[in-house]
N, C-alpha and C positions, 0 to 999 in steps of 0.2 A: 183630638190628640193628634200630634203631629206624627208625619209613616214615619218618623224613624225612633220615635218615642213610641214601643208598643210593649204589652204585657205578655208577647210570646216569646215560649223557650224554644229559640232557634234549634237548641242541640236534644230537644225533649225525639224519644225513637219515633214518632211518628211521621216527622220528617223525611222524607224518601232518600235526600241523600245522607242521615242520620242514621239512617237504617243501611245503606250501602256501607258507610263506614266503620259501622260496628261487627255487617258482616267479613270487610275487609281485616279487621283486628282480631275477630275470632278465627280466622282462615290463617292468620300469619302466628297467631299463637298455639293453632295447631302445630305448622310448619319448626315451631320454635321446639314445642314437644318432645316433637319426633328428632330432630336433628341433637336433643338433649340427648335421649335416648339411643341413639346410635353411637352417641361420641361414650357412653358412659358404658354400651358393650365394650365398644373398642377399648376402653382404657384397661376396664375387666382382663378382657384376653390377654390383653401387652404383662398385666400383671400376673397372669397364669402363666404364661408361658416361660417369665421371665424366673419368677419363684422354682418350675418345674427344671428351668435349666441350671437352679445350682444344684451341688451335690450333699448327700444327706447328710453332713456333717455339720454343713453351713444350715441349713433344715433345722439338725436338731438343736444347734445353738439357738436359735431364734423362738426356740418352742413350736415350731411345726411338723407334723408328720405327713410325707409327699399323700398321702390316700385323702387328708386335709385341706388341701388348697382351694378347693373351687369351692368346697364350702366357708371358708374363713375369708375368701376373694365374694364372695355373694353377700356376707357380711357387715362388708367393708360401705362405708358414705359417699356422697359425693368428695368431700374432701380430702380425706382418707384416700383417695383413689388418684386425689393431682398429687399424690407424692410421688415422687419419679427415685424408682427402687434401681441399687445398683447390680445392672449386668454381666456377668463375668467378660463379658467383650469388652466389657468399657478399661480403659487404663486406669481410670481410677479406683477401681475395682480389684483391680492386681495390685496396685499398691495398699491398699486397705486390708486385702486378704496378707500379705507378708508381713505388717504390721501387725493384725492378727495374730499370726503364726509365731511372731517371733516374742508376741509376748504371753504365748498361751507357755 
């Protein structure tokens, strides 16, 4: 048989850099992991803090009660979590809340 006609599996893990390379892939998908995991506290807290800073009115319209958040924030998915909640700093926020107001 010709060397470049053969019945080995080049990518089979016994090969040394086969094996380098899957421990390079398990290494970067740790790294993947963890940097998941950091960004999904981070989004947590932006979402606590942000909830905590409205006041109980805007709260109770929403159905939540402030003693509630970190547990209804822990509950929350990945997805549920890329919603980007409105700030009372943000201007659109002021104008949503007058809107609000003016048709309560």
């Amino acid at each position: 048989m010709h060397h470049y006609l053969s019945n080995r599996n080049y990518l089979s893990p016994s090969l040394p850099y086969a094996r380098a390379h899957q421990k390079r892939a398990e290494a970067s998908g740790a790294i993947r992991r963890m940097l998941r995991a950091t960004v999904r506290r981070w989004k947590r807290r932006r979402l606590v803090s942000t909830l905590q800073s409205l006041d109980d009115r805007l709260l109770r319209d929403i159905g939540v009660h402030r003693g509630d958040i970190r547990t209804l924030v822990a509950e929350l998915d990945d997805r549920e979590l890329g919603m980007n909640p409105v700030a009372p700093g943000d201007d659109r926020s002021k104008d949503a809340q007058t809107e609000y107001l003016q048709a309560a």
